[in-house]
C-alpha positions, 0 to 999 in steps of 0.5 A: 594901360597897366594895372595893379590890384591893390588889397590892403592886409593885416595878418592876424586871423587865420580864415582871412588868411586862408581867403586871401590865400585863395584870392591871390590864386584868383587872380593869378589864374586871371594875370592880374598882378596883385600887391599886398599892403600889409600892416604889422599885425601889432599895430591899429588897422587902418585900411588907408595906411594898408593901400599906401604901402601897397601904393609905394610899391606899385606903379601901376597906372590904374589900380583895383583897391580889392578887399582880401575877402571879396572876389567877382568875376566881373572885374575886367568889365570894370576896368575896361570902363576906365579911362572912360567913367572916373571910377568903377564897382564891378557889382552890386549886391554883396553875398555873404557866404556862410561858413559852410559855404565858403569852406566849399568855396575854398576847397572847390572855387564854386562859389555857391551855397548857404549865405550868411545874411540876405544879399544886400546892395554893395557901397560904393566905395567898399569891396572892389574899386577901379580907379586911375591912380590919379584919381586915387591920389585926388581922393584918397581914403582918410588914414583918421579911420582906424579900426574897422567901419566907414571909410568905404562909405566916406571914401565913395561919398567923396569919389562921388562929390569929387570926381562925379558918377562912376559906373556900377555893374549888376553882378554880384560880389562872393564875400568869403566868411571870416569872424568879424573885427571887434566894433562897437555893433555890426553898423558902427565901428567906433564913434570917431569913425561915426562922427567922421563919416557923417561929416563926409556925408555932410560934405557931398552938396559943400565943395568947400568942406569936402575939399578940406576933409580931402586936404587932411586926408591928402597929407595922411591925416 
């Protein structure tokens, strides 16, 4: 099994870049090999495009779409679940560190301390996902979600119509601080994203719609 750890990227901020910094050494010190899809910072951000150019580069058999913010200590137990579930979250509540916390974080590696908001229950899709590349390409996420919000929940909606029940871990994921992206609140992006999302949502129980969303989203929307 040969692994690839996908993070898309965009460098346009200096605490993210200061977080994927400090991720890359993370996993280095675990041997996993990281690619970087990284968009000119000049252009709109589309996360599925970012896992794209990363995917070109890779040959993995397996790969591990990871945010450049977030890090578990449990993604290995993930991985080893695959090729036996057809997708795998190594966690469940996400933990927001708080600026404090995650300036300790970065000088220390202890992720410990003040959180910015109450822990809250991961969505599949979000964060960090292990996945055969296969599978990847049946259900890819949708290139139309531009900017930030609701491609991780469409994308796990659609893993979960598509390919069945995944499997979830139980330990946390650290979420380093940064300032979040421009949006339209702190639950919608935009309401293009919006209105596409509730269309994956609607599609969970319709093969048929779902299939067709997939299809667009296959041919890079």
């Amino acid at each position: 099994m040969t692994v690839d750890v996908i993070i898309p990227w965009q460098a346009r901020c200096p605490y993210r870049q200061l977080a994927l910094d400090w991720i890359e050494n993370a996993y280095d010190s675990l041997l996993f090999d990281v690619v970087l899809g990284e968009l000119d910072p000049d252009r709109e951000w589309c996360k599925a495009d970012a896992v794209r150019v990363a995917l070109d580069k890779s040959t993995a058999d397996y790969i591990v779409i990871a945010d450049a913010d977030c890090w578990t200590f449990h993604l290995g137990t993930a991985i080893d679940m695959l090729p036996d579930v057809p997708w795998a979250m190594p966690f469940r509540d996400v933990h927001r560190l708080s600026p404090e916390a995650t300036s300790v974080a970065l000088q220390t590696g202890e992720l410990t301390g003040k959180l910015h908001q109450r822990p809250y229950l991961g969505v599949p899709g979000g964060g960090m996902m292990a996945l055969s590349r296969e599978n990847y390409e049946r259900v890819p996420l949708d290139p139309r979600f531009r900017g930030w919000g609701q491609e991780d929940e469409s994308w796990g909606a659609a893993l979960a119509a598509v390919l069945g029940k995944g499997w979830r871990g139980t330990e946390p994921l650290y979420h380093l601080w940064h300032p979040p992206q421009p949006r339209q609140n702190r639950a919608v992006g935009s309401e293009e994203s919006r209105h596409l999302r509730n269309l994956y949502l609607k599609a969970r129980r319709f093969p048929d719609q779902m299939d067709d969303l997939l299809t667009v989203a296959r041919a890079g929307g």
